[in-house]
N, C-alpha and C positions, 0 to 999 in steps of 0.2 A: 828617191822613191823608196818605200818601206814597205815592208811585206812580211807578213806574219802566216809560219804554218806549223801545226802542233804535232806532237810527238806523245803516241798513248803508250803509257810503261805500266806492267801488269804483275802484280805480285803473287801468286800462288801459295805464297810458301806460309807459315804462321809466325816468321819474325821479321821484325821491320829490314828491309834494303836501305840503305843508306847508301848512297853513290855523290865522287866530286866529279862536277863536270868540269871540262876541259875543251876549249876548240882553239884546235892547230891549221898549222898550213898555211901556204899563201897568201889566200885571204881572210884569214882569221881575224881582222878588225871590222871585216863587214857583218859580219852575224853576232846576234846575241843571244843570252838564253834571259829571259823576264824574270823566273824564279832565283838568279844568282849563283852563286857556284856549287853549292850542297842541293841535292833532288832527296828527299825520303818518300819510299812507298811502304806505304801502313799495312801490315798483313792481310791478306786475302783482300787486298782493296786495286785498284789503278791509281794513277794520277796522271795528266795532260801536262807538256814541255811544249810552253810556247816556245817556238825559235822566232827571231828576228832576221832580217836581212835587211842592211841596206845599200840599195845598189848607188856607186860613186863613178863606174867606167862603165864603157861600155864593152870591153871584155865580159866573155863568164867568169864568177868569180867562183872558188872554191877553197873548201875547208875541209877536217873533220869534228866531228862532235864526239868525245871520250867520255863515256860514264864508266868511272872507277868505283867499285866498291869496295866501303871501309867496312874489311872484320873487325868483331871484335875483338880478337889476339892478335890482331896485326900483321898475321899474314894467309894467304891465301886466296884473295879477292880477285874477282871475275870483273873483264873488262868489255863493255860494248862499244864498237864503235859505230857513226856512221856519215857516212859522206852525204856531203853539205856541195849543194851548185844554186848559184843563183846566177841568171840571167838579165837584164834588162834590153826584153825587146821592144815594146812600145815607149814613145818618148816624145814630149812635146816642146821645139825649140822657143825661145822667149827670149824677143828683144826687148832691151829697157834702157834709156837714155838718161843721164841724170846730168845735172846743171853745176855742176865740181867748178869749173872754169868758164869764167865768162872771158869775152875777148872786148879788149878797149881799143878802138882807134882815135890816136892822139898825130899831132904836128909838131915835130919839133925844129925850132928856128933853129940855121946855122948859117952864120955870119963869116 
């Protein structure tokens, strides 16, 4: 199951943000971000952060999601973070049968 929900990041300021994302924790291989590791928000603009989830147990799964920002001097950059749960409660079981092994019945003479 896969599931998609966005994330709106809002710039006020009049110089580009630049942030690396990062997502940790637990379940940090069930979620993704679409855009890749680098987010830029173009001055006085937004941009939307699909996230991804895909659920593989039926535990809740959980993460965080780290938007680091790169100064441009290299130091002093501000960090957001934000917790990540995805659930999978509805779910539909599926039998499938497949023909791998067939079975022969044979006679074998013993003398």
């Amino acid at each position: 199951m896969t599931l998609l929900r966005e994330i709106l990041l809002k710039n006020s300021s009049l110089k580009n943000l630049v942030y690396n994302a990062t997502i940790i924790g637990r379940d940090a291989t069930d979620f993704s971000l679409s855009q890749g590791k680098v987010v830029t928000v173009s001055p006085k603009n937004q941009i939307t952060v699909t996230l991804k989830f895909t659920g593989r147990f039926l535990h809740p799964a959980e993460a965080s999601l780290l938007l680091i920002s790169k100064p441009k001097n290299g130091t002093g950059g501000t960090m957001m973070t934000f917790a990540l749960k995805g659930e999978v409660l509805n779910f539909k079981a599926i039998c499938h049968f497949c023909g791998i092994l067939n079975i022969y019945l044979f006679a074998i003479p013993i003398n």
